[in-house]
ROTIGU-719192 format. One line per 10 residues: number of its first residue (from 1); their letters; for each residue x, y, z of N, C-alpha, C. Coordinates in steps of 0.02 Angstrom, whole numbers, plus 32768, in hexadecimal, padded with zeros to 4 digits. Layout:
# residues N
NUM> a> X Y Z X Y Z X Y Z  ...
This chain:
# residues 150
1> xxxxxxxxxx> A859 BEAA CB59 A8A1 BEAF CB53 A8C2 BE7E CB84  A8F7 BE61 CB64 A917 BE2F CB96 A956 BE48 CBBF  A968 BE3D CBEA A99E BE5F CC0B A9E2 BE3C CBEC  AA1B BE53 CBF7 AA58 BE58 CBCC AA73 BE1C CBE8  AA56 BDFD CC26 AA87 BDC6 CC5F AA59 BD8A CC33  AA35 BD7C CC26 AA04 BD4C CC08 AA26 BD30 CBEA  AA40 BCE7 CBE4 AA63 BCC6 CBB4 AA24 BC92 CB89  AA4C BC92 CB54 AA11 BC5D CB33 AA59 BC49 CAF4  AA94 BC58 CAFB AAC5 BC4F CADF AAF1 BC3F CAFC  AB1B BC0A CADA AB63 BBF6 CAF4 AB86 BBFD CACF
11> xxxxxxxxxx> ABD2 BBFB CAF3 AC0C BBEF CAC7 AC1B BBA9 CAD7  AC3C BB88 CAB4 AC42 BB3E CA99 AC8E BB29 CA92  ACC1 BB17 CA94 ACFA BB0B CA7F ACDA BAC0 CA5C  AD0A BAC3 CA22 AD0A BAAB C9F6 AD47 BA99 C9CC  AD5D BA50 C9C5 AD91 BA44 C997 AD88 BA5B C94D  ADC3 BA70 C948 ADD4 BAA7 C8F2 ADBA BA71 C8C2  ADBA BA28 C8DA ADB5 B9FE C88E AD56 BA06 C881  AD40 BA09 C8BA ACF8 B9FD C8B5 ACD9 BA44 C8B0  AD12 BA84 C8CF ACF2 BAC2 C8AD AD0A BACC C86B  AD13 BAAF C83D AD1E BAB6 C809 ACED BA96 C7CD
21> xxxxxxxxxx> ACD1 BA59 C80C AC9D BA40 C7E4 AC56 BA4B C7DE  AC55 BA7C C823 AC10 BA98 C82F AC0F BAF2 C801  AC48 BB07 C7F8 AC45 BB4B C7D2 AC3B BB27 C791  AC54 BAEA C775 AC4F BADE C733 AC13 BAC4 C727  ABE5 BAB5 C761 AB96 BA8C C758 AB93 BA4A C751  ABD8 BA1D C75D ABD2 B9E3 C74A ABBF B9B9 C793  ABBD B9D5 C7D2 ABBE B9E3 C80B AB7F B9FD C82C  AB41 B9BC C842 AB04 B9FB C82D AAE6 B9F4 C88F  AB1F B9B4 C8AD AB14 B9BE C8F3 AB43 B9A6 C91B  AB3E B9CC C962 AB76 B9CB C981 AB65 B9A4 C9AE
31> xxxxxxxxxx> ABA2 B967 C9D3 AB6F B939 CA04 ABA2 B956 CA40  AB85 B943 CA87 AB7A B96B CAB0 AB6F B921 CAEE  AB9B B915 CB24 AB86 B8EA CB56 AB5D B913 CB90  AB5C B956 CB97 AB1A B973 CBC4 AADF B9A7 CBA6  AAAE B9A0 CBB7 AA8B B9C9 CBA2 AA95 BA0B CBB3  AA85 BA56 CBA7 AA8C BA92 CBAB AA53 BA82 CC05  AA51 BABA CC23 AA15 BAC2 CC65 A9FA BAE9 CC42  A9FB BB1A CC1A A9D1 BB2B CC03 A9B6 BB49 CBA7  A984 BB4B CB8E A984 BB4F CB48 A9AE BB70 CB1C  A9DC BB5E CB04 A9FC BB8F CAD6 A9EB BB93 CAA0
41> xxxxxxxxxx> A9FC BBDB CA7B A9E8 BBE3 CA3F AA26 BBFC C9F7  AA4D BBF9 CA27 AA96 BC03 C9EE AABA BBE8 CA19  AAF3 BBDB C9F6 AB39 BBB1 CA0D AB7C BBE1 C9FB  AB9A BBEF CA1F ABCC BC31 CA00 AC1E BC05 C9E6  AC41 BBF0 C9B7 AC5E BBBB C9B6 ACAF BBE4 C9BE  ACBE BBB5 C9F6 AD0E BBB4 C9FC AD3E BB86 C9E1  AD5F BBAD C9C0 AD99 BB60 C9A9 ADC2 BB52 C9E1  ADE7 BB04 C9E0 AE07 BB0C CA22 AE53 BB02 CA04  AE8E BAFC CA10 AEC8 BAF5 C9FB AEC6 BAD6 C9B3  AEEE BAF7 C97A AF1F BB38 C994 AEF5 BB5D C983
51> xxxxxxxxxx> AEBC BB7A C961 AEAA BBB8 C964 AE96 BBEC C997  AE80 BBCA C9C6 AE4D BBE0 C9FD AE3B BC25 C9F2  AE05 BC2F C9D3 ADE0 BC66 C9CA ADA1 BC58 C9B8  AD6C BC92 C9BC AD0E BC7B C9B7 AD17 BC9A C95A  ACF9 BC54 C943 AD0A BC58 C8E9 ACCE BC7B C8CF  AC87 BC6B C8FE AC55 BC82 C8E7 AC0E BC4B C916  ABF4 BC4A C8FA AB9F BC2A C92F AB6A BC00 C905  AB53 BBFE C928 AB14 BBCD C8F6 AAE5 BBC7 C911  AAA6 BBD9 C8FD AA58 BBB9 C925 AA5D BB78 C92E  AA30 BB5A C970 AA13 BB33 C977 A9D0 BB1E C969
61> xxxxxxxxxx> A9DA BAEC C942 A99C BADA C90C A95C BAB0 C947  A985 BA81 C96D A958 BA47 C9A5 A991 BA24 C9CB  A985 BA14 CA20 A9C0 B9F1 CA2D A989 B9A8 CA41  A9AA B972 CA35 A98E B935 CA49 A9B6 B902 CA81  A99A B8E6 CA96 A9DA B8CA CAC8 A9BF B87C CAB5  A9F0 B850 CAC2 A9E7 B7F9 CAB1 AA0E B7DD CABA  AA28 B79F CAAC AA5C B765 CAC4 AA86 B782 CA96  AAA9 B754 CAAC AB03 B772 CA5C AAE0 B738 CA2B  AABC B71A CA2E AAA3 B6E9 C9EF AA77 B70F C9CF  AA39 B720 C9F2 AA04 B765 C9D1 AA23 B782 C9B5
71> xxxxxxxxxx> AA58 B7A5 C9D9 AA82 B7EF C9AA AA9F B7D9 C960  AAD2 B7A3 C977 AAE7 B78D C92C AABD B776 C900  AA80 B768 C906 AA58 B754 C8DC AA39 B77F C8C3  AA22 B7B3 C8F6 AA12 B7E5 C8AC AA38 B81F C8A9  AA6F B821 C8BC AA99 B84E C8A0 AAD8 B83D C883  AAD8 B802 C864 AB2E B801 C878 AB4B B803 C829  AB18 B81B C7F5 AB1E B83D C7AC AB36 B884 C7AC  AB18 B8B9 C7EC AB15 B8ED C7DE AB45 B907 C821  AB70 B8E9 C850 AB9E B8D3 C899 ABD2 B8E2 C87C  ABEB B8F4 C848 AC44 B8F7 C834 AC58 B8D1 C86B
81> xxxxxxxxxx> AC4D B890 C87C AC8E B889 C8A2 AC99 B81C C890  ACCD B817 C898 ACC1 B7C4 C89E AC9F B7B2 C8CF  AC6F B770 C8AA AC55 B748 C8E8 AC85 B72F C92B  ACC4 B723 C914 ACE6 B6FE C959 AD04 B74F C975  AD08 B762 C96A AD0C B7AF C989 ACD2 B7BD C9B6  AC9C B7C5 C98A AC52 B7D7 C9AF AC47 B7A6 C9DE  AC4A B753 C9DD AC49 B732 CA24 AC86 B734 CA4F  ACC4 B754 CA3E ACFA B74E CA76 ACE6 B7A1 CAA7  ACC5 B7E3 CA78 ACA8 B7F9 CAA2 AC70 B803 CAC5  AC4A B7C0 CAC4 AC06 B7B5 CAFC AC21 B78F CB1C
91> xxxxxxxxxx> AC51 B77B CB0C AC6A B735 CB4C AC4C B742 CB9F  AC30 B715 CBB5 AC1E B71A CBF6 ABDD B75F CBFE  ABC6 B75E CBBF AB8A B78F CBC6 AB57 B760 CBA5  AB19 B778 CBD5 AACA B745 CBB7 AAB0 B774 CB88  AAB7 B7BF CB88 AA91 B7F8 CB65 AABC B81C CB52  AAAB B839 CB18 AAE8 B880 CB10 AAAB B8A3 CAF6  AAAD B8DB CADB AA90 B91B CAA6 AAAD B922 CA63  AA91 B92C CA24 AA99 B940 C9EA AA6B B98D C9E4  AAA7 B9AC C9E4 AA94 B9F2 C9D8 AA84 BA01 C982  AA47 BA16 C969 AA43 BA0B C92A AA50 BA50 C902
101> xxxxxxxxxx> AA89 BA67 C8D7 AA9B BAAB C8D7 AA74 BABB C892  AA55 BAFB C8A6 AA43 BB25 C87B AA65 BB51 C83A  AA45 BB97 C82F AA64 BBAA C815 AAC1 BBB6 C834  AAF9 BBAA C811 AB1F BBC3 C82C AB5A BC0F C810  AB72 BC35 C840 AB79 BC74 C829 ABB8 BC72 C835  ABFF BC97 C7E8 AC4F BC90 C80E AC5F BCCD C81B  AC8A BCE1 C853 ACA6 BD16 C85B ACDD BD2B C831  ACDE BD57 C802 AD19 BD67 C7CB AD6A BD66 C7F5  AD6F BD8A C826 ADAF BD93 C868 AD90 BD7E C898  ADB8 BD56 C89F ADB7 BD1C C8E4 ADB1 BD37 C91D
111> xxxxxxxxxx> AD90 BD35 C968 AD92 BD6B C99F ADD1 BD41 C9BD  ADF2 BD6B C9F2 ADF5 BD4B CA2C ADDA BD3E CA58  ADE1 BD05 CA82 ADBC BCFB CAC6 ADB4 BD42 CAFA  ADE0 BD6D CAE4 ADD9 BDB0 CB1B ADA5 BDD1 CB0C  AD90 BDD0 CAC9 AD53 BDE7 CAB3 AD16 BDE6 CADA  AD1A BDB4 CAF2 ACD0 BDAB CB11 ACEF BDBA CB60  AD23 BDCC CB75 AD3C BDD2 CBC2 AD34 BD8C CBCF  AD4E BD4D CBAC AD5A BD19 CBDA AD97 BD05 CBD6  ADAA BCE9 CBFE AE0C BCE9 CC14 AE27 BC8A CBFF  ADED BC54 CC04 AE09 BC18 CBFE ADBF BC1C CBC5
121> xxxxxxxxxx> ADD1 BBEE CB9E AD86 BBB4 CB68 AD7E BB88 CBA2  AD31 BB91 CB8F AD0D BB5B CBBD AD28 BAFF CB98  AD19 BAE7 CBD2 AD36 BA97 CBC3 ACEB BA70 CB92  ACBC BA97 CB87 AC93 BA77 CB6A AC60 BAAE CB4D  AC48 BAEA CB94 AC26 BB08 CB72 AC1A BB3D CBAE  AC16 BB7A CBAB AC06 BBB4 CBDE ABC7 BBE7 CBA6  AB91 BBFD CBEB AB61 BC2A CBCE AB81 BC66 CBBB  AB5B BC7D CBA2 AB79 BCD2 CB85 AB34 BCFB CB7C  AB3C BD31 CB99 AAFB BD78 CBA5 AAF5 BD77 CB50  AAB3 BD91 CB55 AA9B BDC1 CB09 AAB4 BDD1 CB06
131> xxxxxxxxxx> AAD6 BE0E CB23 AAF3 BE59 CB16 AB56 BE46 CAE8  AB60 BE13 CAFC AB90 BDED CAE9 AB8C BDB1 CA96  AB54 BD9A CAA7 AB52 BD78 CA62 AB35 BDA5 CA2B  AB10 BDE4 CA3F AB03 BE12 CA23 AB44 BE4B C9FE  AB73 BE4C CA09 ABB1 BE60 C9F0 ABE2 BE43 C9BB  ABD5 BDF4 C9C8 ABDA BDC4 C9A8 ABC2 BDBF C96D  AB87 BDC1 C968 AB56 BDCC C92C AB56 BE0B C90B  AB5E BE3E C934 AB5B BE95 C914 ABA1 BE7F C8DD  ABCA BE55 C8F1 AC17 BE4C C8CD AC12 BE43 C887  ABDE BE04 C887 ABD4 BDEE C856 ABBC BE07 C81D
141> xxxxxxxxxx> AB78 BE28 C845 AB4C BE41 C831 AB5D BE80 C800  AB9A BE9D C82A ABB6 BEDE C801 ABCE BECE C7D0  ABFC BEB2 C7D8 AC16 BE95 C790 ABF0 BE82 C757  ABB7 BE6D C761 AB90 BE3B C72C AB63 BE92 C703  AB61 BEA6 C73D AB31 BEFB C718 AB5D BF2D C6F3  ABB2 BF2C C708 ABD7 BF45 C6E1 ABE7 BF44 C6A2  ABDF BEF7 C694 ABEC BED5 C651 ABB4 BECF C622  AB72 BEDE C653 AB3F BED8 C61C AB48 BF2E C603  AB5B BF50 C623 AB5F BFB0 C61E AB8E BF9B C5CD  ABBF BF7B C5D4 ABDE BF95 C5A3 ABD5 BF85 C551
């Protein structure tokens, strides 16, 4: 049994245009100028203005780290984002991360940030306990068993 403080999950802020493209699948990785310290295994996704709320999460499939030339090269089909976008945000970076997203899961009602007891969105990315991304998922989770009931 793992203890409840154990993170292996984050929350993420995230622009609404690119969470829209990762709930729709067209969106299959998220790039990233630092690596996590340590392994994660879900990503808990925040929209950031105007919605700001956690929409829902997604596994992490593999994270790779490489030049912004590596990255665009093999991701930049499946990157929703423009190339001159994707190099104006490595500018002055030798490495970034491509987070490669997994399955991804939506939350039907949007949380608030109070939800999880945090008071500001992280500027990129803050850990979050089991016991927390675990509530997250029970959300989902309920919903999806309700609807098969009926």
């Amino acid at each position: 049994m793992v203890e409840n403080s154990v993170f292996e999950s984050v929350l993420m802020s995230i622009h609404p245009e690119f969470v829209r493209l990762i709930l729709n699948g067209k969106k299959k990785v998220e790039f990233r100028k630092i690596r996590f310290s340590i392994d994660v295994s879900h990503v808990v996704i925040y929209a950031t203005l105007p919605i700001k709320k956690i929409v829902g999460y997604f596994e992490v499939k593999n994270i790779n780290t490489g030049s912004p030339d590596e990255l665009w090269s093999s991701y930049r089909n499946i990157g929703g984002i423009e190339e001159e976008r994707f190099y104006e945000y490595y500018k002055n970076y030798s490495n970034g991360i491509a987070i490669e997203i997994g399955e991804v899961y939506k939350l039907d009602n949007y949380l608030p940030l109070s939800y999880i007891s945090s008071s500001a969105p992280p500027q990129s990315y803050s850990y979050i306990n089991r016991k927390t991304f675990e509530q997250i998922v029970g959300m989902i989770h309920r919903k999806t068993e309700s609807t098969l009931r009926r």
